[in-house]
VOBA-1610 file (N, C-alpha, C; in pm, whole numbers, padded with zeros to 5 digits, always signed):
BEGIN
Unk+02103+03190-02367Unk+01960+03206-02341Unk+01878+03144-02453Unk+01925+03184-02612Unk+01853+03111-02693Unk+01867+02935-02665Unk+01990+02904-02639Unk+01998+02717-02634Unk+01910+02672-02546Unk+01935+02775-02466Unk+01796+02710-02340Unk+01661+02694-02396Unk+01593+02816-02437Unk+01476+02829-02495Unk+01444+02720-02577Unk+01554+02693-02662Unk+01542+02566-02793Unk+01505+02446-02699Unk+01574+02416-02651Unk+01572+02298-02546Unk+01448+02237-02503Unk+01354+02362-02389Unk+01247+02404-02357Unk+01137+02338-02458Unk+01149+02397-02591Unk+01062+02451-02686Unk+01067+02270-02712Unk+01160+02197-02694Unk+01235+02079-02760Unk+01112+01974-02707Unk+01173+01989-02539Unk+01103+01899-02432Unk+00963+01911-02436Unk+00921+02065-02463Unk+00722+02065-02477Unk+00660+01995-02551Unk+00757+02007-02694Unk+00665+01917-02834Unk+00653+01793-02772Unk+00760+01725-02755Unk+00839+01600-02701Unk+00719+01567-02576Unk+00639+01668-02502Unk+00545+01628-02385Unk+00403+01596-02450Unk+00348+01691-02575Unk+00255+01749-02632Unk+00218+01597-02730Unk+00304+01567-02760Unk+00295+01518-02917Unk+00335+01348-02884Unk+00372+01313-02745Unk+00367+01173-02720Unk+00227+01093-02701Unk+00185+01043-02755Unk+00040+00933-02703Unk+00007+00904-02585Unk-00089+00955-02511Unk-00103+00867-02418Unk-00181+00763-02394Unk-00110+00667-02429Unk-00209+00505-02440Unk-00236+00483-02358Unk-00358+00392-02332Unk-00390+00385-02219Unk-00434+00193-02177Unk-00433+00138-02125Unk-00483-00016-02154Unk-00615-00052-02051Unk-00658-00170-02053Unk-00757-00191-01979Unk-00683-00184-01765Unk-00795-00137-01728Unk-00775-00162-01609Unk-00827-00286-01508Unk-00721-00330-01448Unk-00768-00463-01409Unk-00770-00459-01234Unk-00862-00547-01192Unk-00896-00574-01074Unk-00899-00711-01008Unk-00808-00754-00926Unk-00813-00932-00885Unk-00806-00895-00734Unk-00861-01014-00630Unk-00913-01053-00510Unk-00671-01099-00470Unk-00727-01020-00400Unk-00566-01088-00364Unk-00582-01234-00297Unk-00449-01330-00276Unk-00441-01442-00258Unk-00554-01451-00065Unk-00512-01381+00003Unk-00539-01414+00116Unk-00726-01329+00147Unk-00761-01258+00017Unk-00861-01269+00002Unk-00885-01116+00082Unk-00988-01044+00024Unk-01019-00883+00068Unk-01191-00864+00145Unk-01172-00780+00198Unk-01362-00772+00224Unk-01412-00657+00186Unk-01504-00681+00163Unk-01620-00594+00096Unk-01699-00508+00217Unk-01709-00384+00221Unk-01730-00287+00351Unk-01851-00180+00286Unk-01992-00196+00286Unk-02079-00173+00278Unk-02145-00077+00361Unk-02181+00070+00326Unk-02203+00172+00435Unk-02354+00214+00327Unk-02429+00212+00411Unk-02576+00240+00373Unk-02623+00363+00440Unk-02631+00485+00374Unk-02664+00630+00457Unk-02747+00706+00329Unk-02724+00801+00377Unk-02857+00906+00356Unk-02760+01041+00386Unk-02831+01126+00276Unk-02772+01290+00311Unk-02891+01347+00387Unk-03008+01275+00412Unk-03107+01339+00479Unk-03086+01307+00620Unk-02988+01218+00677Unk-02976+01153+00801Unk-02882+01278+00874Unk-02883+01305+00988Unk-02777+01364+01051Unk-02654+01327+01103Unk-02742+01160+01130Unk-02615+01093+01207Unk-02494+01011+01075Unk-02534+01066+00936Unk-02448+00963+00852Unk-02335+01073+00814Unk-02289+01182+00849Unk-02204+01216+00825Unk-02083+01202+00861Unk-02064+01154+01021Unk-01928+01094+01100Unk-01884+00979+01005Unk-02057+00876+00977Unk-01985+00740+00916Unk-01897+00757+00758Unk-01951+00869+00666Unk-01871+00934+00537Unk-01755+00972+00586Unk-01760+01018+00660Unk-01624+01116+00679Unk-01527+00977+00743Unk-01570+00908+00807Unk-01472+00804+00822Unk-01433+00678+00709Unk-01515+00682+00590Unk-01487+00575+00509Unk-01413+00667+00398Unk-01434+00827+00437Unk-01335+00871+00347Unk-01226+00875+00376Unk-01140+00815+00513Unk-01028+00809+00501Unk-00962+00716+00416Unk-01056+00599+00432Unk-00961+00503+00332Unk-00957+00501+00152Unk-00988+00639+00100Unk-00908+00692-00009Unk-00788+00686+00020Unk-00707+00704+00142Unk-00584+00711+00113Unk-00499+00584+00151Unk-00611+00491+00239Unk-00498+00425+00327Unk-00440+00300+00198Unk-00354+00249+00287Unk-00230+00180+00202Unk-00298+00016+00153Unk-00410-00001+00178Unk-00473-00127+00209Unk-00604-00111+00122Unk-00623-00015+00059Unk-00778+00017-00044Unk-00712-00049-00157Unk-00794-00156-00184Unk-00811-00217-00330Unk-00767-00385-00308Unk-00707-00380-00160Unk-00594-00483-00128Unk-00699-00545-00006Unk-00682-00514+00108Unk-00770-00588+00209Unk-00890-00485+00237Unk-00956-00442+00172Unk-01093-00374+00184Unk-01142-00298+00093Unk-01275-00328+00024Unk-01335-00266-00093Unk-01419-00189-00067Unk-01474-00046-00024Unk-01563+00019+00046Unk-01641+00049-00078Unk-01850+00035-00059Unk-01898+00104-00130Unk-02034+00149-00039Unk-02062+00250-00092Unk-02149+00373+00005Unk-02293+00371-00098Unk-02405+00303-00057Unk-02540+00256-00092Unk-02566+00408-00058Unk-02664+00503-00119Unk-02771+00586-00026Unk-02884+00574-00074Unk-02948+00512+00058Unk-03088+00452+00046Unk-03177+00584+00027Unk-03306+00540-00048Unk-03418+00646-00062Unk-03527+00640+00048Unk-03520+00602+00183Unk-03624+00585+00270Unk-03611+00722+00357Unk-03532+00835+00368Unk-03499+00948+00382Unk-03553+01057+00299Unk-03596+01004+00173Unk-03641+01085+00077Unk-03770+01209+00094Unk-03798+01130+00174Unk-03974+01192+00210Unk-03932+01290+00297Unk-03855+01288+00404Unk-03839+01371+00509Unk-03783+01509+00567Unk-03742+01548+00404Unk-03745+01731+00396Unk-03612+01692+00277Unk-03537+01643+00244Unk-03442+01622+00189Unk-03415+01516+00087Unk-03433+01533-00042Unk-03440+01405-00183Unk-03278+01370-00187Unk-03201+01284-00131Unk-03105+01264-00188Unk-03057+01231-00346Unk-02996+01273-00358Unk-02963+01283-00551Unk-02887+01145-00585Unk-02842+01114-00489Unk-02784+00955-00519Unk-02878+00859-00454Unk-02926+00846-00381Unk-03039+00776-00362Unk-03098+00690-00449Unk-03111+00533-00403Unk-03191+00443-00514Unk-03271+00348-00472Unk-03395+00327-00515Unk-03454+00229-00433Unk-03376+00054-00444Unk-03286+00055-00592Unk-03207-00063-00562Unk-03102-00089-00474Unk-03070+00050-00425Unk-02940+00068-00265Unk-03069-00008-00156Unk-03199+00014-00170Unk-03255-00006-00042Unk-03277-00120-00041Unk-03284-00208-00143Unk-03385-00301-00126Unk-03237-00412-00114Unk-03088-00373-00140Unk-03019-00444-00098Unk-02992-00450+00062Unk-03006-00341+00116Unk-03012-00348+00294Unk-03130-00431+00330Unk-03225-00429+00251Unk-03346-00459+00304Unk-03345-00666+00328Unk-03235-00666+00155Unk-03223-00830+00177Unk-03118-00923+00261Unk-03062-00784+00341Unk-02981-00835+00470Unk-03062-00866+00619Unk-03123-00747+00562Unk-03214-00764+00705Unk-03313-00897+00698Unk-03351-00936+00590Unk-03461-01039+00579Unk-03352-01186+00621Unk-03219-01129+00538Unk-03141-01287+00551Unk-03125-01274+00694Unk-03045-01226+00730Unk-03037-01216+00900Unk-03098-01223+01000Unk-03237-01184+00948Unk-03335-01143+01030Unk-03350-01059+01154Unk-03289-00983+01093Unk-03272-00816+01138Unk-03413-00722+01167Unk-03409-00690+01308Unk-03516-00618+01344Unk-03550-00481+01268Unk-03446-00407+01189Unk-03491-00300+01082Unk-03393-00279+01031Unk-03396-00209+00885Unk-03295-00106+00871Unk-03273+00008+00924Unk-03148+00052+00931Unk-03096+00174+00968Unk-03012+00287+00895Unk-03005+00405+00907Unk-02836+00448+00878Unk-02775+00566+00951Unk-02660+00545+01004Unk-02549+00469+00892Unk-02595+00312+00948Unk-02555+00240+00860Unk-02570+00092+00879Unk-02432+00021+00765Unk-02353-00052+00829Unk-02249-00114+00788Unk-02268-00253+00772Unk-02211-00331+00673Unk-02187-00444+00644Unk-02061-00478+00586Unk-01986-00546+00703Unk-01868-00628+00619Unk-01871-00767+00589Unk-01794-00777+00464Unk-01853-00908+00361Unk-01981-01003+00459Unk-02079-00867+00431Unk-02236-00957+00440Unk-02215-00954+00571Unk-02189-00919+00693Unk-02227-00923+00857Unk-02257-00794+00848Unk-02308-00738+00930Unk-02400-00676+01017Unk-02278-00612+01108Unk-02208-00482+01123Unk-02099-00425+01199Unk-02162-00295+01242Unk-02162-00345+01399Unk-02163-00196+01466Unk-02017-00172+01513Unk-01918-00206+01487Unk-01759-00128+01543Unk-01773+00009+01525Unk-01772+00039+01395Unk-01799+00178+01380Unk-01869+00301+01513Unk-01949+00255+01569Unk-02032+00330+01663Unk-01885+00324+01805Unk-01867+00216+01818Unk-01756+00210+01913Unk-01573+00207+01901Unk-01574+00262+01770Unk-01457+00282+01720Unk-01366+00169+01688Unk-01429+00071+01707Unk-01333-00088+01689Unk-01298-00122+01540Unk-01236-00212+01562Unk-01132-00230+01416Unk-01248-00341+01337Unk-01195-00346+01193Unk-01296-00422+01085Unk-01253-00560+01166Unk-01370-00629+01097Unk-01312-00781+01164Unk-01172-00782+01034Unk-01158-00935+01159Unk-01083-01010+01058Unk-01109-01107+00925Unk-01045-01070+00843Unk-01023-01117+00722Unk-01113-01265+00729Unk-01183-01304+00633Unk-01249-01436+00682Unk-01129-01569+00579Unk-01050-01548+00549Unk-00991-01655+00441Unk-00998-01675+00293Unk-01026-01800+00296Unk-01041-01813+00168Unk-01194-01767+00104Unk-01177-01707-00024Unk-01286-01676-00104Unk-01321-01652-00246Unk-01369-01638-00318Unk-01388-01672-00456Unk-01268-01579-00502Unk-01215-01601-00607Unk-01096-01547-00705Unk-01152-01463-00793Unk-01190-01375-00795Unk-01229-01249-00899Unk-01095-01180-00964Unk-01119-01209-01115Unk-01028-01123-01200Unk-01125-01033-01312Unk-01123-00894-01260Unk-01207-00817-01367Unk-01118-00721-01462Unk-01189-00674-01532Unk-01158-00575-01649Unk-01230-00470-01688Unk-01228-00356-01679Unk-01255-00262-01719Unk-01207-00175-01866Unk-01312-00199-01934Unk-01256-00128-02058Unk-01332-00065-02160Unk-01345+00046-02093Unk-01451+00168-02172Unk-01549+00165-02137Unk-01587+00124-01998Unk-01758+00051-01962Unk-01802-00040-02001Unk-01756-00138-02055Unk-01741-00309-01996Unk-01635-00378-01916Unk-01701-00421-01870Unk-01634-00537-01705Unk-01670-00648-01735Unk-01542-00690-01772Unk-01571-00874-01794Unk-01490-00943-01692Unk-01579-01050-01612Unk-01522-01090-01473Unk-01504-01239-01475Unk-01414-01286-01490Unk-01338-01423-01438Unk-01324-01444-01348Unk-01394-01569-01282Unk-01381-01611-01149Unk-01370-01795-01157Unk-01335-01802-01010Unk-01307-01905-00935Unk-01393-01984-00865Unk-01529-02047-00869Unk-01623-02003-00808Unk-01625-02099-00709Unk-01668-02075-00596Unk-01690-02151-00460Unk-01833-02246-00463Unk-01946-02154-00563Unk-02023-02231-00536Unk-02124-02224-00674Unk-02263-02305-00755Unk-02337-02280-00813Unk-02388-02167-00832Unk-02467-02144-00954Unk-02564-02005-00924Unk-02503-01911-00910Unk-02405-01850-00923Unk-02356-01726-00894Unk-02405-01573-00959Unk-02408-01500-00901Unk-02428-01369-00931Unk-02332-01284-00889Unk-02353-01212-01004Unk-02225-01127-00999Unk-02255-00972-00976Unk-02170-00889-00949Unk-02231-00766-00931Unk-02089-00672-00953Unk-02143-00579-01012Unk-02027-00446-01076Unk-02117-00319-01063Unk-02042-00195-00973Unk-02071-00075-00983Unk-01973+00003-01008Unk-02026+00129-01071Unk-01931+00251-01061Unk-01929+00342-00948Unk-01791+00365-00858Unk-01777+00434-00810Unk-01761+00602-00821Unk-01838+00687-00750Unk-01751+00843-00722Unk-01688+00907-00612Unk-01628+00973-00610Unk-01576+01030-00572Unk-01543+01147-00543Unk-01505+01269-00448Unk-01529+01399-00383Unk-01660+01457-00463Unk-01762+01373-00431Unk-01905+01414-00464Unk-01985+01528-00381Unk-01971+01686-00411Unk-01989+01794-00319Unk-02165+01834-00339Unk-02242+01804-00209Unk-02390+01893-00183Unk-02386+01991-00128Unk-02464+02049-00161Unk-02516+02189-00076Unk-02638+02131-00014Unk-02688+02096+00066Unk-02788+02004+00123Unk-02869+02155+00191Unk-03048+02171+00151Unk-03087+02315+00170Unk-03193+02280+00263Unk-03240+02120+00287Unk-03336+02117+00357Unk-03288+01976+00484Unk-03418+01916+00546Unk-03432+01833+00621Unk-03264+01872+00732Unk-03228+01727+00789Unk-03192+01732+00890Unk-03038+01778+00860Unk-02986+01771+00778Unk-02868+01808+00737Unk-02825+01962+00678Unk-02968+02033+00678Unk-02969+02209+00572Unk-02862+02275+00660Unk-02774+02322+00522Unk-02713+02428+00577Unk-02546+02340+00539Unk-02524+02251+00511Unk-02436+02123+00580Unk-02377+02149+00364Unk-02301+02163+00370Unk-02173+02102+00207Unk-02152+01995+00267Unk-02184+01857+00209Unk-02164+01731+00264Unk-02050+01670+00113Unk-01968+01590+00142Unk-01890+01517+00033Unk-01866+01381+00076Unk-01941+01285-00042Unk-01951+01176-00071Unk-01809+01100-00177Unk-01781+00971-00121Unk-01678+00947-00154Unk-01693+00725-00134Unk-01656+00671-00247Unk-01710+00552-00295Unk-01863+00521-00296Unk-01891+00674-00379Unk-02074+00650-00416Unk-02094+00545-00518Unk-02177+00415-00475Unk-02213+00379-00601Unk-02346+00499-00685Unk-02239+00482-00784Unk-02322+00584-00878Unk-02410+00470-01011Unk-02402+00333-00994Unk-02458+00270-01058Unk-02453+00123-01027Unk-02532+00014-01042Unk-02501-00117-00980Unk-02564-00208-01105Unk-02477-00294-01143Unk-02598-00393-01241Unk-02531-00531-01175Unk-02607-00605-01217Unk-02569-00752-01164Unk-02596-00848-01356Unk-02549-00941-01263Unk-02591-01068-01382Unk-02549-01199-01343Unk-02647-01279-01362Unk-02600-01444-01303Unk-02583-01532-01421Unk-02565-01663-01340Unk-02509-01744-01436Unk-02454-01882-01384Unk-02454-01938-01433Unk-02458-02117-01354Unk-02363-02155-01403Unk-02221-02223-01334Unk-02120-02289-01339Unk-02145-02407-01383Unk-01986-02407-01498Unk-02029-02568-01586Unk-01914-02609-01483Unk-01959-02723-01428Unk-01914-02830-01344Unk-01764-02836-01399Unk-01769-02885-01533Unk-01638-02925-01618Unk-01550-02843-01592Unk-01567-02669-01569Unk-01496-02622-01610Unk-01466-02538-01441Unk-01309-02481-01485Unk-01281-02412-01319Unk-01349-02252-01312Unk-01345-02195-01387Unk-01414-02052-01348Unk-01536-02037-01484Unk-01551-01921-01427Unk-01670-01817-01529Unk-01634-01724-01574Unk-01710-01661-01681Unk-01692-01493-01741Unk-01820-01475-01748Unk-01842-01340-01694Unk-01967-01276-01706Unk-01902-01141-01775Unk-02008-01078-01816Unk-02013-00950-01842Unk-02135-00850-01836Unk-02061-00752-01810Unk-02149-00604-01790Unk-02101-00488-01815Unk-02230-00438-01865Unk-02181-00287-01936Unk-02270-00170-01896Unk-02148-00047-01881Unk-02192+00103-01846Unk-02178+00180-01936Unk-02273+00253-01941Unk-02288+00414-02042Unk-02258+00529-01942Unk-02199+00621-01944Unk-02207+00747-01864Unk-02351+00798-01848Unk-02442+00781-01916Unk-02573+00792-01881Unk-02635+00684-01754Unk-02605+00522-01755Unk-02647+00483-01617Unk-02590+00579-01485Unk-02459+00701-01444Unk-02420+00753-01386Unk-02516+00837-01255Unk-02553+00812-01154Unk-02690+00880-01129Unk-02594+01051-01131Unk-02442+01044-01151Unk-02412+01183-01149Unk-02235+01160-01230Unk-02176+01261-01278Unk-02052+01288-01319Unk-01993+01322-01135Unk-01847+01279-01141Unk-01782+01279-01010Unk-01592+01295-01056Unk-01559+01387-00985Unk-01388+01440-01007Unk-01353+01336-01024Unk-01363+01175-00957Unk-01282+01082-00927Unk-01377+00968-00969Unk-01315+00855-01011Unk-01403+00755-01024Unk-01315+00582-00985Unk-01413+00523-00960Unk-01329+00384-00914Unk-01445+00268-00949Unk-01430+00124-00975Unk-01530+00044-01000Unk-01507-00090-00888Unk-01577-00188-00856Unk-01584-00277-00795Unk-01695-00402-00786Unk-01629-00500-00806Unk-01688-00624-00840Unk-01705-00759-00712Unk-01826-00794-00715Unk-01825-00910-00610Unk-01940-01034-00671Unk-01882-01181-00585Unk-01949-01251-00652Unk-02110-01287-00524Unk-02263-01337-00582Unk-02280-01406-00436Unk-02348-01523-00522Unk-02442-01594-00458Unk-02514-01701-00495Unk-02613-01605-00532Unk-02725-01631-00591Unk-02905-01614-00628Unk-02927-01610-00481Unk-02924-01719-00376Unk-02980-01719-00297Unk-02987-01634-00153Unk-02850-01592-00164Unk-02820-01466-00061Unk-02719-01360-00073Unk-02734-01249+00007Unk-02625-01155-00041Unk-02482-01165+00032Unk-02476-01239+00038Unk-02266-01256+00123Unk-02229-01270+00035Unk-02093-01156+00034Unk-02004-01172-00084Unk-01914-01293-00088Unk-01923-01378-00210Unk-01828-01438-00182Unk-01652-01431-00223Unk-01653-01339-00320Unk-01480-01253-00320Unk-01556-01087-00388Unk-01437-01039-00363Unk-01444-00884-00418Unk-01298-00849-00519Unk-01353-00712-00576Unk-01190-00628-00629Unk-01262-00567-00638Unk-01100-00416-00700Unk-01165-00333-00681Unk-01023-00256-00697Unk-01096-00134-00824Unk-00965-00036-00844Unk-00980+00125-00865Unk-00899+00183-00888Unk-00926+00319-00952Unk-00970+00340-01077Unk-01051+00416-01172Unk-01075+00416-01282Unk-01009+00533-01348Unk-00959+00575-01484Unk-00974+00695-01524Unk-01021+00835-01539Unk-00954+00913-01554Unk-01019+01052-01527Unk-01178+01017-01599Unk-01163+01019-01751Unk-01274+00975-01861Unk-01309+00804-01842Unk-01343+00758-01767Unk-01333+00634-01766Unk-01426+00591-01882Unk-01485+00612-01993Unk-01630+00594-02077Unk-01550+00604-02238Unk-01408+00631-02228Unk-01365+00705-02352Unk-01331+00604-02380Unk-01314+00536-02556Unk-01221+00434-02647Unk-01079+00435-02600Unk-01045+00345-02551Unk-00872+00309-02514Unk-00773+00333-02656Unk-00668+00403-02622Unk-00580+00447-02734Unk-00505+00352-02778Unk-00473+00295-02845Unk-00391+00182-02840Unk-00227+00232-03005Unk-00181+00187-02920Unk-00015+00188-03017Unk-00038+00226-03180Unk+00038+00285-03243Unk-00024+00261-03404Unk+00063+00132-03453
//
């Protein structure tokens, strides 16, 4: 009984007292290229809860990070109508808003979907994402302590780039408007979005941009966190590649590195 105990006592230090290093986390566009799946809702909406509850399945499926990058905008045009969403931003809106202008789209809506930059009602009729469109820009990012430095491939001039932080099992008690009464959970919230552009030297084959997060840009702390990167032109919003990964419990903390 004592050898055992020793043993025990052996393996805990041995669990306690190992480092856990940790390195940057990285994100690349696979070869045959991923899409970017854009869900624009509201906790003040009634009808956006089927569309959450369905983009929260693909937390699990076998194909998140690989052929589909989901991120969940919640627009503030709901705000007024008995219910302030807490994630809510007028920069979520005014990106639906520059689909509708490119497209020339009779309004916004939500739920309202966009895959890489189209306009998808499947959702309403249960149909499958399109297909994959091919080839598309090569995104290799990095995450490391709240900077994302992104290497790309670029398809075209002018590029802009864009990086948010994701959350995850994000729980409301929602007390008013059309949803009161309703524990709603949000899941690939952008909880923050910055962009930054930048003009391709001809000479050369890709770019690096960079961008940086504080846990303060966060519009909230979330159990789970994930980040995701896409490239477009200045001139419109179609993505032209994506990635996209899981982040750390602490994703904001100094990386441990070897002594």
């Amino acid at each position: 009984m004592m050898k055992w105990t020793a043993t025990m006592m052996l393996l805990l230090c041995v669990c306690n007292c190992t480092p856990n290093y940790a390195g940057p986390i990285q994100a690349r566009t696979p070869e045959k290229g991923s899409q970017l799946i854009e869900l624009f809702t509201s906790q003040g909406c009634s009808s956006c809860p089927p569309a959450e509850a369905w983009i929260e399945k693909l937390t699990t499926h076998e194909d998140l990070w690989k052929r589909f990058v989901p991120v969940v905008f919640h627009v503030d045009y709901w705000d007024q109508l008995g219910w302030k969403d807490p994630f809510a931003n007028e920069q979520h809106t005014r990106r639906q808003y520059e689909y509708r202008n490119f497209h020339g789209l009779s309004s916004v809506y939500t739920p309202g979907f966009f895959v890489d930059g189209q306009e998808w009602k499947g959702f309403f009729q249960q149909g499958r994402l399109p297909a994959l469109r091919g080839e598309t820009s090569q995104l290799e990012a990095t995450w490391n302590a709240g900077t994302v430095t992104i290497k790309t491939t670029p398809l075209a001039t002018n590029i802009r780039y864009h990086a948010v932080v994701l959350g995850f099992g994000l729980k409301t008690s929602v007390r008013h408007g059309e949803n009161a009464g309703r524990k709603l959970e949000g899941n690939f919230v952008v909880l923050s979005h910055k962009t930054a552009t930048g003009s391709v030297d001809k000479a050369k084959t890709d770019l690096v941009a960079e961008l940086s997060f504080k846990s303060s840009d966060l519009a909230s702390k979330a159990p789970r966190y994930g980040f995701a990167v896409w490239a477009t032109t200045d001139t419109a919003p179609i993505p032209l590649g994506v990635a996209g990964n899981w982040l750390p419990k602490h994703p904001f903390a100094p990386l441990k590195t070897a002594p």
